[in-house]
C-alpha positions as CSV (number, residue, x, y, z in Angstrom):
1,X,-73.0,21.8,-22.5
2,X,-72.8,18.9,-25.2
3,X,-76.2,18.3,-25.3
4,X,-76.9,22.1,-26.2
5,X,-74.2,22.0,-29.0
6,X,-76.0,18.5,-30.3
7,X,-79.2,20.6,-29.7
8,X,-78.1,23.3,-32.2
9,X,-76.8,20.6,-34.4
10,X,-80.7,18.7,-34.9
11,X,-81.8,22.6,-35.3
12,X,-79.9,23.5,-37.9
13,X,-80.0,20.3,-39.5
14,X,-84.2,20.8,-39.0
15,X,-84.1,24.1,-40.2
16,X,-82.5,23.6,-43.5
17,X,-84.6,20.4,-44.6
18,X,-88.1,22.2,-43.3
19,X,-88.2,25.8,-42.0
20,X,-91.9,25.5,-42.3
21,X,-92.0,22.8,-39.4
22,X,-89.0,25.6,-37.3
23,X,-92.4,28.0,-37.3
24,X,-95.0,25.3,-36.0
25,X,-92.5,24.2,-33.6
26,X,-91.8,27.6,-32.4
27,X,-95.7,28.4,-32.0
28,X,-96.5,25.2,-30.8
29,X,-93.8,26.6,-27.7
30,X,-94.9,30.3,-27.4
31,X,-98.2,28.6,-26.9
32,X,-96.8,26.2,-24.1
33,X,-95.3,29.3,-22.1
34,X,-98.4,31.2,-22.4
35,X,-100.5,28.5,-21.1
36,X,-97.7,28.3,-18.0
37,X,-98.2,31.7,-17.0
38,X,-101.8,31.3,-17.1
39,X,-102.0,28.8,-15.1
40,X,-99.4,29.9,-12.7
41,X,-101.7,33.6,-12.6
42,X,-104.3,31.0,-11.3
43,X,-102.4,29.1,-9.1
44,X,-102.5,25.7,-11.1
45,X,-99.7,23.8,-12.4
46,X,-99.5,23.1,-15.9
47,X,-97.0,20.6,-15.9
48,X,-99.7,17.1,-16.4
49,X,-99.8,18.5,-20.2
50,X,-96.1,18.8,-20.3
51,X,-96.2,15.0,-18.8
52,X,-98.7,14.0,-21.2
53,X,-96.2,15.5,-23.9
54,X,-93.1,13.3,-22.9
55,X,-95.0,10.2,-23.1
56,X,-96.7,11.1,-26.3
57,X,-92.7,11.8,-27.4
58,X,-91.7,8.5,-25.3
59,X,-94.0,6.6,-27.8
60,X,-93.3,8.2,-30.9
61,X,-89.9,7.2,-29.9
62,X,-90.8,3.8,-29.3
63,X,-92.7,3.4,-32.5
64,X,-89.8,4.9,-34.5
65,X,-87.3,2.4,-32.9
66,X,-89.1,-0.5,-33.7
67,X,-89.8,-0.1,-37.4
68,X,-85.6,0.3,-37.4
69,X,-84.1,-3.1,-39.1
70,X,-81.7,-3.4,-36.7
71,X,-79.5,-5.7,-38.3
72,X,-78.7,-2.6,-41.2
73,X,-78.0,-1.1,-38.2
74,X,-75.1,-3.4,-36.5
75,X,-74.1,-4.0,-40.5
76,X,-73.0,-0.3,-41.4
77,X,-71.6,0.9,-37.9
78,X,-69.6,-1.8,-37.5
79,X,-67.6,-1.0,-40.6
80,X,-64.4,0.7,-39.1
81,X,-64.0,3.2,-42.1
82,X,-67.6,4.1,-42.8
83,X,-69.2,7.8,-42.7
84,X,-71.8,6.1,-40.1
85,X,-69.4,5.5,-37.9
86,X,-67.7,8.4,-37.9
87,X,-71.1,10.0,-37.5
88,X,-71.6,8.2,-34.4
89,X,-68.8,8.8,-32.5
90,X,-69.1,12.3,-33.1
91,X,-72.7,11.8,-31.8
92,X,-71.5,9.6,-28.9
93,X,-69.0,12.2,-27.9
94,X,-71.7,15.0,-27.9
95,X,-73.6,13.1,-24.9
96,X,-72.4,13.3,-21.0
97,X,-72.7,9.7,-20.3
98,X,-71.7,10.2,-16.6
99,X,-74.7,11.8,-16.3
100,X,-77.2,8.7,-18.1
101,X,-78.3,6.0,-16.6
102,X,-77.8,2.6,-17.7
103,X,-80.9,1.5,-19.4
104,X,-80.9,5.4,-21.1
105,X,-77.5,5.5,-22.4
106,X,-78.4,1.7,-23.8
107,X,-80.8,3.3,-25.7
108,X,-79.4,6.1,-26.3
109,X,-76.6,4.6,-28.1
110,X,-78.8,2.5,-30.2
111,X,-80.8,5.5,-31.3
112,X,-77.4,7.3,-32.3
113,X,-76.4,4.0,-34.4
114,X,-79.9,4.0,-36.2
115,X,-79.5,7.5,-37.0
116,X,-75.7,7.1,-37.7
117,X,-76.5,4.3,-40.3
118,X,-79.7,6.6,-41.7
119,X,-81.8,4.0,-40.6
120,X,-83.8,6.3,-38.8
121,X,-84.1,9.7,-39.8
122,X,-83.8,12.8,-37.9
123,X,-85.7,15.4,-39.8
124,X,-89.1,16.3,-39.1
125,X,-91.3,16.1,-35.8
126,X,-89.5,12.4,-34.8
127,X,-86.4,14.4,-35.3
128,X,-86.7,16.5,-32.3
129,X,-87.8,13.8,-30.1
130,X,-85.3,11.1,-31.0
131,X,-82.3,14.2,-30.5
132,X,-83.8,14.7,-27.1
133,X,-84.1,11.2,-26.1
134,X,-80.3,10.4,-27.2
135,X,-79.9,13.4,-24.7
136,X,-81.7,12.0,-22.1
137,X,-83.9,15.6,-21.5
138,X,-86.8,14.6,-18.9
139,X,-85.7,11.4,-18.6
140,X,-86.8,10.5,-22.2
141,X,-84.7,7.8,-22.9
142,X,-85.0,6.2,-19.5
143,X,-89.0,6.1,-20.7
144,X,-88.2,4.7,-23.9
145,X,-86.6,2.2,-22.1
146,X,-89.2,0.8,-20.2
147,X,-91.3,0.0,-23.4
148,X,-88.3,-0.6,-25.5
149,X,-85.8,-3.3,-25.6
150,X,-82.6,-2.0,-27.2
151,X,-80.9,-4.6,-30.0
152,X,-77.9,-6.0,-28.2
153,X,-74.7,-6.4,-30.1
């Protein structure tokens, strides 16, 4: 349930800085369920494309994550009183860690500090993909983590 209330969050946050890109992204999913049903009326499995579209997220990801100056990063969430921090414990609080596993919630916690700090942004298409790795969805961040070292502290 805390990652569909962070979910709404990156949506509305999305929808407000580009409702253009809300359209695309909404077509570019009606499209995605109408090729499932077509190939389920044919008896094929459509889910390669859907694999080939959480890599392609996996290494947008990746790119995003190392362009991040890290040490901006470490600098402004590790000030006890700033608005990044806050942000980030709100963020952290938003994610079932129970449910992550190590190397995912590693990065997952770095990717809520680079956003936190505004180091990395979370509006358009990277937006979506950097909220759903921080969530873990399809094992995202686990797959960011095999091509991505996170900063340690």
């Amino acid at each position: 349930m805390a990652s569909r209330s962070l979910g709404r969050l990156a949506a509305r946050l999305v929808q407000q800085s580009r409702p253009d890109l809300v359209r695309a992204r909404a077509s570019e999913f009606a499209d995605r369920i109408k090729a499932e049903y077509r190939a389920g009326l044919e008896g094929a499995d459509a889910t390669p494309a859907d694999e080939d579209a959480i890599e392609s997220e996996a290494s947008a990801v990746v790119a995003a994550m190392r362009d991040v100056d890290w040490e901006k990063v470490r600098a402004v969430t590790s000030e006890k009183s700033s608005e990044a921090a806050r942000a980030m414990k709100e963020m952290s609080a938003q994610v079932d860690w129970s449910k992550v596993q190590p190397v995912a919630a590693s990065i997952s916690s770095a990717l809520i500090a680079a956003v936190a700090s505004g180091q990395l942004p979370i509006g358009g298409v990277l937006g979506g993909r950097v909220l759903r790795t921080i969530i873990n969805e399809a094992d995202l961040a686990a797959r960011v983590g095999q091509a991505f070292t996170p900063p340690t502290e």
